[in-house]
N, CA, C and O atoms as CSV, one atom per row, in Angstrom:
chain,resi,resn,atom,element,x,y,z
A,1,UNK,N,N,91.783,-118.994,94.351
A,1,UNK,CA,C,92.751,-117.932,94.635
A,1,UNK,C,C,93.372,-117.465,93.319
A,1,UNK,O,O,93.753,-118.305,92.503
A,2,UNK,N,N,93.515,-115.869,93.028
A,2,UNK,CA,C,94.275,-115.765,91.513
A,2,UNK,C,C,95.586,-115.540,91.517
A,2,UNK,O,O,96.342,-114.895,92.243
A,3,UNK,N,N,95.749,-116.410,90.260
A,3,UNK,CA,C,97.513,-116.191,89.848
A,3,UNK,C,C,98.131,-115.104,90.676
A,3,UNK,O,O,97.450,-114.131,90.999
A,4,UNK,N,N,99.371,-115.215,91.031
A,4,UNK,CA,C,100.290,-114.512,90.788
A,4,UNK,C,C,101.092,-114.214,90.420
A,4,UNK,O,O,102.029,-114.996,90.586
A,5,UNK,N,N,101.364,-113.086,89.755
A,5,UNK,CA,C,102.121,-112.775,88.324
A,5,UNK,C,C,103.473,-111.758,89.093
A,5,UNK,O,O,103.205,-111.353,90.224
A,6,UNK,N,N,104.511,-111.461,88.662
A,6,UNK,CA,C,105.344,-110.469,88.557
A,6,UNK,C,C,105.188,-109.572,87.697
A,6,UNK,O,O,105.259,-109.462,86.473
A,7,UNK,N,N,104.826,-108.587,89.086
A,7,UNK,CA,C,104.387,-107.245,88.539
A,7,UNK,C,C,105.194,-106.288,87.750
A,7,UNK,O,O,104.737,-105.455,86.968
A,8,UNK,N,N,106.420,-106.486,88.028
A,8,UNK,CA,C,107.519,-106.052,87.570
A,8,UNK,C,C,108.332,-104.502,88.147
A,8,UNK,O,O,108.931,-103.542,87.662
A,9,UNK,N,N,107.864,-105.046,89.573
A,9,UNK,CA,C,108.285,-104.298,90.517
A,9,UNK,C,C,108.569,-105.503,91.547
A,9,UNK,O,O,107.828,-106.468,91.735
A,10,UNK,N,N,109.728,-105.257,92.135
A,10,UNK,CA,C,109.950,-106.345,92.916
A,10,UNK,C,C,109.864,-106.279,94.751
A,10,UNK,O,O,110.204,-107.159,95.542
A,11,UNK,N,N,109.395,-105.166,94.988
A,11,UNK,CA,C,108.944,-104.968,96.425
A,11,UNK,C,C,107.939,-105.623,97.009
A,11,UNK,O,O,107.445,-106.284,96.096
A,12,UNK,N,N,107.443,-105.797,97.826
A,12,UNK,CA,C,106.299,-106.495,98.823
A,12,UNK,C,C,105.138,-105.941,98.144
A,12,UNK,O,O,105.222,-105.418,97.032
A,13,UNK,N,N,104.399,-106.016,98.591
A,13,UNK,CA,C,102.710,-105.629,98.802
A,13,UNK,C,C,102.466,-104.219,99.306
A,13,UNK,O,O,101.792,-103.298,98.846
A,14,UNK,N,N,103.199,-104.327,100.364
A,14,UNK,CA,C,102.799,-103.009,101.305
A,14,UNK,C,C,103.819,-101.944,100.540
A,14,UNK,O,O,103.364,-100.803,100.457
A,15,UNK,N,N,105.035,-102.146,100.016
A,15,UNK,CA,C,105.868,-101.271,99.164
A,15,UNK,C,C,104.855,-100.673,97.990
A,15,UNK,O,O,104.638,-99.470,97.846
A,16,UNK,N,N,104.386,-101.523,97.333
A,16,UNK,CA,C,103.833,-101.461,96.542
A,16,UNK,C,C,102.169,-100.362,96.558
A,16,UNK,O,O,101.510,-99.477,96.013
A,17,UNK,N,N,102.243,-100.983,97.257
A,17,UNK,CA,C,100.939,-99.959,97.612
A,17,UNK,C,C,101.518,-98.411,98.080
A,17,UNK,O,O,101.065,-97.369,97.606
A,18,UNK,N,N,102.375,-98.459,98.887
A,18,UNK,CA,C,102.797,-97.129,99.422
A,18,UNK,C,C,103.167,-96.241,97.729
A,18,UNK,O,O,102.619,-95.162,97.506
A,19,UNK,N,N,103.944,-96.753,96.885
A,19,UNK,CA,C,104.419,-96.267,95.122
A,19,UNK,C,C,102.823,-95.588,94.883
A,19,UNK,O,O,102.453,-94.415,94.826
A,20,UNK,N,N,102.133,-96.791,94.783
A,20,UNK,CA,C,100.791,-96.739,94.280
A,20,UNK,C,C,100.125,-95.007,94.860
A,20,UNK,O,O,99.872,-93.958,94.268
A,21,UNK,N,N,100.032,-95.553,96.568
A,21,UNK,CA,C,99.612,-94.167,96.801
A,21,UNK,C,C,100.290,-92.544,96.462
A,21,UNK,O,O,99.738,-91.444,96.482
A,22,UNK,N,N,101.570,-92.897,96.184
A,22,UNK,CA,C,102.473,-91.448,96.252
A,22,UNK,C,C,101.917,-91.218,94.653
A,22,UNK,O,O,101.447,-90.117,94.365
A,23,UNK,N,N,101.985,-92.247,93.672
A,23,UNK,CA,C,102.054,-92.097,92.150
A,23,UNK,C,C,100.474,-91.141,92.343
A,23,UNK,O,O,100.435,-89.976,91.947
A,24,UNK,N,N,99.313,-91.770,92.954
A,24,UNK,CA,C,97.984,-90.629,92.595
A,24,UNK,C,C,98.382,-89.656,93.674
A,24,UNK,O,O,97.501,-88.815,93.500
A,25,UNK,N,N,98.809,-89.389,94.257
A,25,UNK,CA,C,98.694,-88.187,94.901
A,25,UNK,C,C,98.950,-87.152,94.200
A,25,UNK,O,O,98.352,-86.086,94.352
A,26,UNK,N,N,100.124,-87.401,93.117
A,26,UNK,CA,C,101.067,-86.588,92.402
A,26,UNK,C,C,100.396,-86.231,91.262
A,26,UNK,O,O,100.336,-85.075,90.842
A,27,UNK,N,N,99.757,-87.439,90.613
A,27,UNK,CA,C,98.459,-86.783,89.766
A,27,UNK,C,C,97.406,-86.305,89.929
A,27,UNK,O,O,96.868,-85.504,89.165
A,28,UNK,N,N,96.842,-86.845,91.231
A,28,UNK,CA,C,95.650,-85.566,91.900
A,28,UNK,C,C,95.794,-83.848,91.881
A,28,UNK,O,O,95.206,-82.851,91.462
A,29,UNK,N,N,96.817,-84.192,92.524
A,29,UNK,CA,C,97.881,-82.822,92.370
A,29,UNK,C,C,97.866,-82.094,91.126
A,29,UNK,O,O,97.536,-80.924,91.325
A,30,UNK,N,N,98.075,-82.324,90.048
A,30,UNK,CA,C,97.911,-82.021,88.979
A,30,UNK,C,C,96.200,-81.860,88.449
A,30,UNK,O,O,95.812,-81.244,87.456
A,31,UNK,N,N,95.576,-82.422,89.190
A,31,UNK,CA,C,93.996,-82.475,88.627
A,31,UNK,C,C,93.610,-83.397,88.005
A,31,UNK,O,O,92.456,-83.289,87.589
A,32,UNK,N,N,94.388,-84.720,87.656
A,32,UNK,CA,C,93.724,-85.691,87.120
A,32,UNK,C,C,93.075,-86.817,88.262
A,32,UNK,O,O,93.568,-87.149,89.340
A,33,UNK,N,N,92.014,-87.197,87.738
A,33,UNK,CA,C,91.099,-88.041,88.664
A,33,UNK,C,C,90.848,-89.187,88.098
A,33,UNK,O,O,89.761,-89.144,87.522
A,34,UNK,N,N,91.569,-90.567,87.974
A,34,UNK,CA,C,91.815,-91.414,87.689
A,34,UNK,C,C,89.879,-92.118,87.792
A,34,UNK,O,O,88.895,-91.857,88.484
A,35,UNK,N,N,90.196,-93.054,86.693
A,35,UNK,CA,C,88.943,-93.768,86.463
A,35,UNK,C,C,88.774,-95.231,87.500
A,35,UNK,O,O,89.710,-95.899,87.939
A,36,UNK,N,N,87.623,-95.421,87.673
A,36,UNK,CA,C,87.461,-96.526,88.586
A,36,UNK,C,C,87.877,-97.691,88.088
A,36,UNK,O,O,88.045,-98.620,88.878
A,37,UNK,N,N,88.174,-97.916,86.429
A,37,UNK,CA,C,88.859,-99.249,85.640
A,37,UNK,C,C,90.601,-99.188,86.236
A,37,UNK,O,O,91.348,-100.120,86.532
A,38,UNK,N,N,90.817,-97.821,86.253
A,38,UNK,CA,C,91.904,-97.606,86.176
A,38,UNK,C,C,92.493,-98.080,87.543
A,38,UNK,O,O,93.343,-98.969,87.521
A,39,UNK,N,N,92.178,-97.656,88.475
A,39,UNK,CA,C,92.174,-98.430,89.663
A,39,UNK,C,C,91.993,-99.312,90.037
A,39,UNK,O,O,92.406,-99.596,91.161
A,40,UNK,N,N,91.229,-100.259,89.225
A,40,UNK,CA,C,90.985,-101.790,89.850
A,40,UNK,C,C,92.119,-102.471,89.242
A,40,UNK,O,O,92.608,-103.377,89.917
A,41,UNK,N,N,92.628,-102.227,88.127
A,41,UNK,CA,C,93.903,-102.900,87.655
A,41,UNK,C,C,95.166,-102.572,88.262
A,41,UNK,O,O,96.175,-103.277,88.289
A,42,UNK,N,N,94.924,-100.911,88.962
A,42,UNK,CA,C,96.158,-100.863,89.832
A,42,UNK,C,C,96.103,-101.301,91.354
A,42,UNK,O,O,96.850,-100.752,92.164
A,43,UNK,N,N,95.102,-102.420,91.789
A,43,UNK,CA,C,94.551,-103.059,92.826
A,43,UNK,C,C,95.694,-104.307,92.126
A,43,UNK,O,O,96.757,-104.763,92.548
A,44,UNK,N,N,95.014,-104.529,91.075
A,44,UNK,CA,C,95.330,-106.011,90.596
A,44,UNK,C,C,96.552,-105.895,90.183
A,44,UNK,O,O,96.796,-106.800,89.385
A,45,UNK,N,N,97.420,-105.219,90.349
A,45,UNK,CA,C,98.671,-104.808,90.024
A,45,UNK,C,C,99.264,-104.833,91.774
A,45,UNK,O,O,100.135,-105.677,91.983
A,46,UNK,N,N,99.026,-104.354,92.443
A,46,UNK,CA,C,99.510,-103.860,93.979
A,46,UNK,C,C,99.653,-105.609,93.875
A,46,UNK,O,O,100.741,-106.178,93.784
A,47,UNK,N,N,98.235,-106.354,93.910
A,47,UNK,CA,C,98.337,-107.593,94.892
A,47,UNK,C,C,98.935,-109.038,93.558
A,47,UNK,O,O,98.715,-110.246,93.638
A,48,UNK,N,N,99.605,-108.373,92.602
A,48,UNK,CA,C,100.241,-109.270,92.076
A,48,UNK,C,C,99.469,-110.327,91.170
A,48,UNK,O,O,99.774,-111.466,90.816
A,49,UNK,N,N,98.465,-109.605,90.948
A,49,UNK,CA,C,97.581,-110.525,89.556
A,49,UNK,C,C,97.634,-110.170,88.577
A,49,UNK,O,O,97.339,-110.981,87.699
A,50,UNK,N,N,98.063,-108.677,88.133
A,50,UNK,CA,C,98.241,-108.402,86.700
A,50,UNK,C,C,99.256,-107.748,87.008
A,50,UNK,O,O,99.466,-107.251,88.114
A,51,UNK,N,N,100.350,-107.670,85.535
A,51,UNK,CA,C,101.921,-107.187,85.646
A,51,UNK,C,C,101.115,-105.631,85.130
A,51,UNK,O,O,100.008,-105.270,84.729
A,52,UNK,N,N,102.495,-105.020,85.444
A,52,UNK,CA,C,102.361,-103.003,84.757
A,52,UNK,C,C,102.082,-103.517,83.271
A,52,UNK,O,O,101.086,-102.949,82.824
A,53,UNK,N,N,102.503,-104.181,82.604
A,53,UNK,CA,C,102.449,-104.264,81.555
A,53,UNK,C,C,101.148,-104.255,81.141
A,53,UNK,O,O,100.672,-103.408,80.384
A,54,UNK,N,N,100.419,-105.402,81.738
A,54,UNK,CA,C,99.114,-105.500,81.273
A,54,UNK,C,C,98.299,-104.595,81.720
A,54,UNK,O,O,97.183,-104.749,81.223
A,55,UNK,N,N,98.384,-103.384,82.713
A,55,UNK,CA,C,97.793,-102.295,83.224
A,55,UNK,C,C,97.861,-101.626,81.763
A,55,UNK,O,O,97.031,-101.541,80.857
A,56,UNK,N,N,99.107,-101.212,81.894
A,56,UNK,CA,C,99.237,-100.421,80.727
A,56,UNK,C,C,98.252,-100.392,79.541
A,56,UNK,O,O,97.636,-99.414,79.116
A,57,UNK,N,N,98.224,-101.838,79.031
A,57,UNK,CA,C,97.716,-102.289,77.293
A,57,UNK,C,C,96.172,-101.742,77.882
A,57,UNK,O,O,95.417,-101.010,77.242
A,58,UNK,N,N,95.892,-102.324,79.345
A,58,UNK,CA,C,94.276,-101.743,79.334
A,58,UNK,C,C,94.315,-100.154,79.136
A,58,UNK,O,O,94.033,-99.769,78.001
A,59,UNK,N,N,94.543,-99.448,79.830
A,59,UNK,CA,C,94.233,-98.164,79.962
A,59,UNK,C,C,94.681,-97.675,78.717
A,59,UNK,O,O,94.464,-96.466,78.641
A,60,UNK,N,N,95.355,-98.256,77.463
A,60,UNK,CA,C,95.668,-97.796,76.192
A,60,UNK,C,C,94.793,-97.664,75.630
A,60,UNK,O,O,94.389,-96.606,75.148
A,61,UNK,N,N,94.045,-99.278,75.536
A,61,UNK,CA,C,92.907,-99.686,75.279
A,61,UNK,C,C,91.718,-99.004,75.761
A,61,UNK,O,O,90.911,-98.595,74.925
A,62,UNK,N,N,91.530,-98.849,76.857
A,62,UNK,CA,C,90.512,-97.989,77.052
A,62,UNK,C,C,90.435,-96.291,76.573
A,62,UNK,O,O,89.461,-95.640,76.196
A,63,UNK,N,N,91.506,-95.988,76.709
A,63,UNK,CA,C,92.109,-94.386,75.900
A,63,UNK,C,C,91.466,-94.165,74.444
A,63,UNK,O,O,90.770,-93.255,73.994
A,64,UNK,N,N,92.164,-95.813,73.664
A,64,UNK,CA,C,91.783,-95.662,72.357
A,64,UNK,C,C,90.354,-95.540,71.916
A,64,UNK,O,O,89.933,-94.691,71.131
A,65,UNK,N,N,89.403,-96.814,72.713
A,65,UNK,CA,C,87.966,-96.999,72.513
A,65,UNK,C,C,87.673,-95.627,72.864
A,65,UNK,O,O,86.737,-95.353,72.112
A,66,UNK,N,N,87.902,-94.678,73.510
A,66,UNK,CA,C,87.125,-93.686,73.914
A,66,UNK,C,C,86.931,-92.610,72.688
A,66,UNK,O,O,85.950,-92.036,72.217
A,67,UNK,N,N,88.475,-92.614,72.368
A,67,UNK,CA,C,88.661,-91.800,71.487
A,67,UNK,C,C,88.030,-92.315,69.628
A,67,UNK,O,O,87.818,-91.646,68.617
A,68,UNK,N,N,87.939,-93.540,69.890
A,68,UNK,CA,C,87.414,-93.671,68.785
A,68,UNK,C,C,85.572,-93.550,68.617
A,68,UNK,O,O,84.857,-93.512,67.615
A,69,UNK,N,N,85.262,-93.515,70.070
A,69,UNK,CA,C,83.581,-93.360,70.431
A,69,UNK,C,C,83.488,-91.364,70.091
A,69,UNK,O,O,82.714,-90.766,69.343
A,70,UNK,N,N,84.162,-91.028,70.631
A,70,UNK,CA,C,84.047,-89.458,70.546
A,70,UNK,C,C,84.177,-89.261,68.752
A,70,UNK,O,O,83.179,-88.912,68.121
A,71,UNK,N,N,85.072,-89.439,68.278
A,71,UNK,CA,C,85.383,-88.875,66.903
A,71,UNK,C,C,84.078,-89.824,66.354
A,71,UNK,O,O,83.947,-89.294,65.251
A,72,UNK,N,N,83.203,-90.701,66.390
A,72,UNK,CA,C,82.355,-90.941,66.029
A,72,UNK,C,C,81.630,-90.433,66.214
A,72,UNK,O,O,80.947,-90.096,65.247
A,73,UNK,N,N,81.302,-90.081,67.290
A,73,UNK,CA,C,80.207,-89.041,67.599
A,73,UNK,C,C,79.958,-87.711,67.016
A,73,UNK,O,O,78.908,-87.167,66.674
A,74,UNK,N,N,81.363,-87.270,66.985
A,74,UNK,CA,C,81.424,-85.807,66.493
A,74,UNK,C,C,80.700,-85.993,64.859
A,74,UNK,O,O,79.691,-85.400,64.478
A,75,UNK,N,N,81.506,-86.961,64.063
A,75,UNK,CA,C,80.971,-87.580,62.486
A,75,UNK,C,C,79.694,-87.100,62.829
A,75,UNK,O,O,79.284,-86.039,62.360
A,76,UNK,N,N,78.904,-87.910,63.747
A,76,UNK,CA,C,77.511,-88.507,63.529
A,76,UNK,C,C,76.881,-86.853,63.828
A,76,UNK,O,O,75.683,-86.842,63.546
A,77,UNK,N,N,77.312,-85.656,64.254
A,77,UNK,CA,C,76.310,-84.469,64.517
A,77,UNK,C,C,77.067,-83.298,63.718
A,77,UNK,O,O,76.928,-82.104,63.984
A,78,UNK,N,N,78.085,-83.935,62.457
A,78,UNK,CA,C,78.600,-82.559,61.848
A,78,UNK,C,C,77.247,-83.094,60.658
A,78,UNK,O,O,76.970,-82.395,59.684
């Protein structure tokens, strides 16, 4: 069974999930379409295995690697 951590929201499960759903609706809304990484940590966030915090550092992390794959790329075809 995995840890459970404080998410750093202190509501239930089902609270939690309800935030969860209103938070993408509001960015759907806007046109952003969240990544499937991005969602499994906000799974693992709802059910109390990883804190916001550590959501966060990923999706930074993943932001950064991307951006550092693109500006490489661009290098590699100027």
């Amino acid at each position: 069974m995995p840890k459970i951590l404080h998410s750093g929201y202190s509501g239930t499960e089902a609270q939690r999930r309800i935030a969860h759903e209103q938070a993408l609706a509001n960015t759907r809304i806007e046109g952003h379409i969240p990544s499937a990484e991005f969602l499994v940590d906000c799974e693992a966030v709802i059910a109390g295995t990883m804190t916001r915090e550590q959501a966060r550092e990923r999706s930074l992390r993943r932001a950064l690697e991307m951006e550092c794959a693109l500006s490489g790329s661009k290098r590699n075809t100027v």
